[in-house]
N, C-alpha and C positions, 0 to 999 in steps of 0.2 A: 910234074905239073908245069904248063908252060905259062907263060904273059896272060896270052887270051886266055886261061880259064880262070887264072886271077882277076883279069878286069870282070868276067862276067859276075865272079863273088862279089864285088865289091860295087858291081853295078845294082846286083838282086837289094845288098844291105841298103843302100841308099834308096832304091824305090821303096824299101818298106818302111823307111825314116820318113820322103816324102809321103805317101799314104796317109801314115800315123797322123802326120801335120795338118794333111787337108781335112782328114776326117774331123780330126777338132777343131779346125776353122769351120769346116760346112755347118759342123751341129750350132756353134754358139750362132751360125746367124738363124740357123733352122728352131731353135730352142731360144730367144732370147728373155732373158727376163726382166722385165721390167722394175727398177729398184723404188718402195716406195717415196711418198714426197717426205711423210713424216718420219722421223723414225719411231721407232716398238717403243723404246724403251729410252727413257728421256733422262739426261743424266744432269743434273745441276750442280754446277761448282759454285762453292762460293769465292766468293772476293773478298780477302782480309791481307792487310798491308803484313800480317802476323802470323805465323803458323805456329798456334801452340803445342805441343807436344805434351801430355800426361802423365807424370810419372808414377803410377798407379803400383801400388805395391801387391804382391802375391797376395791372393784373397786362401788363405791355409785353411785349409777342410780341419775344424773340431774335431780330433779323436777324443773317445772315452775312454780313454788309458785303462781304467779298473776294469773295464768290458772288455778292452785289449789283452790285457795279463791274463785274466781269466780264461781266455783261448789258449796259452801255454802251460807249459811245466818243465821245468828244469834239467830233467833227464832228455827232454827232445831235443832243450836249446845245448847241450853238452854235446847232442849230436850234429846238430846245425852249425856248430862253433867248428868243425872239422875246418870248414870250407876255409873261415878267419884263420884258421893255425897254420896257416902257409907264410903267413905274413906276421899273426899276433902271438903273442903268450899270455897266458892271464893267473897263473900260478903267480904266488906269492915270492916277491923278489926276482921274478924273471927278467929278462933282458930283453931290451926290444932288438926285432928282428927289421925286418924290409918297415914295418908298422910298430906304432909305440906298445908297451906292453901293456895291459889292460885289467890287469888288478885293481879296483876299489876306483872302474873308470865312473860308474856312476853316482852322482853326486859331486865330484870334482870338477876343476873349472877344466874349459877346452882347450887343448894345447897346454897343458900347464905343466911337462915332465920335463924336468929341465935338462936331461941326457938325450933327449930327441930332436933333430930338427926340422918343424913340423912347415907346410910350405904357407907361404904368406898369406892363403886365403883364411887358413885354418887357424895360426897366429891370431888375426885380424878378428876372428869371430868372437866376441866375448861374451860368453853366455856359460852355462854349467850343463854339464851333461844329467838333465834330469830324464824322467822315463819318457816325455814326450819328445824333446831333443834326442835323447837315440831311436826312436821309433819315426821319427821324421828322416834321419840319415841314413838308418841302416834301409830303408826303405830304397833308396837311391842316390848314392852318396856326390857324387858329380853334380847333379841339379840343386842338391837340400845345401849344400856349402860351394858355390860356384869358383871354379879354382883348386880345389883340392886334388893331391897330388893320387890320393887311393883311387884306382882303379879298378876295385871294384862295384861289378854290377846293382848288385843289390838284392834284397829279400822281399819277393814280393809278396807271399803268402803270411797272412797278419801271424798264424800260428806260430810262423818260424821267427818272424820280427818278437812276436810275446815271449817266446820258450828264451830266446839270447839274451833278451834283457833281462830275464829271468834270471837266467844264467849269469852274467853279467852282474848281478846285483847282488847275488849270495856269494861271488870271489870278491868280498870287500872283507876288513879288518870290521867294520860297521855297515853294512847293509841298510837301502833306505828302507822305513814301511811302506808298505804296498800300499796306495790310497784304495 
């Protein structure tokens, strides 16, 4: 291929560059549109020397726990507990693994094994692991304790959240009653 049939490629590209251009100058004066006076939709700010900010707490959806548990049974959550045994143990005198161990977690305070080192969000929480505090966590444990170091997902199906705490609540030395 020589010069000249280079320059002609490179002349064709450019006339259809130019084209492109004119054709969209011609249209906007061919088509123009006139912008209204007012606008549509009228937006008001106010003027405040202050910007208060709200610190508005989690509005927590009521579960009926008794309605909850009711949906489980102990043989599904023993099956459901598979997914936890990567990380937990809940036999009696286990050892915690990646996660603390989980024998007699319900009814106990959070964070409270003193051979685990649980991460500062989870520390910091002080509360007891009652049937509604684990059906709030297990549910999605990253958002219901923000900071926590457990990575897992969560149980979103209420049957599987009821059967574990189910489960969960008959590996105690004392078991709470069911409300």
């Amino acid at each position: 291929m020589d010069s000249f049939e280079i320059n002609k490629i490179i002349a064709a590209v450019l006339l259809i560059a130019l084209i492109v251009i004119g054709i969209g100058k011609i249209s906007d004066v061919a088509f123009h549109v006139k912008k209204p006076e007012k606008s549509a939709y009228k937006v008001e700010i106010l003027q405040n020397d202050t910007i208060s900010v709200s610190n508005e707490k989690k509005v927590e959806e009521k579960v009926d726990i008794s309605a909850l548990l009711a949906l489980g049974n102990i043989a599904h959550g023993e099956k459901v507990f598979k997914k936890c045994a990567a990380c937990h143990l809940v036999n009696k005198g286990g050892e915690n693994k990646i996660g603390p161990a989980l024998y007699g977690v319900i009814g106990r305070k959070v964070a409270s094994k003193v051979d685990y080192k649980y991460s500062k969000a989870m520390a910091a929480y002080d509360k007891n692991w009652t049937f509604e505090e684990m059906n709030g966590y297990l549910k999605k444990p990253q958002s219901y304790i923000k900071g926590t170091k457990m990575a897992f997902a969560g149980l979103r199906k209420e049957k599987d959240r009821a059967s574990v705490i189910l489960y969960l609540n008959q590996n105690s030395d004392s078991p709470l009653p069911l409300p």
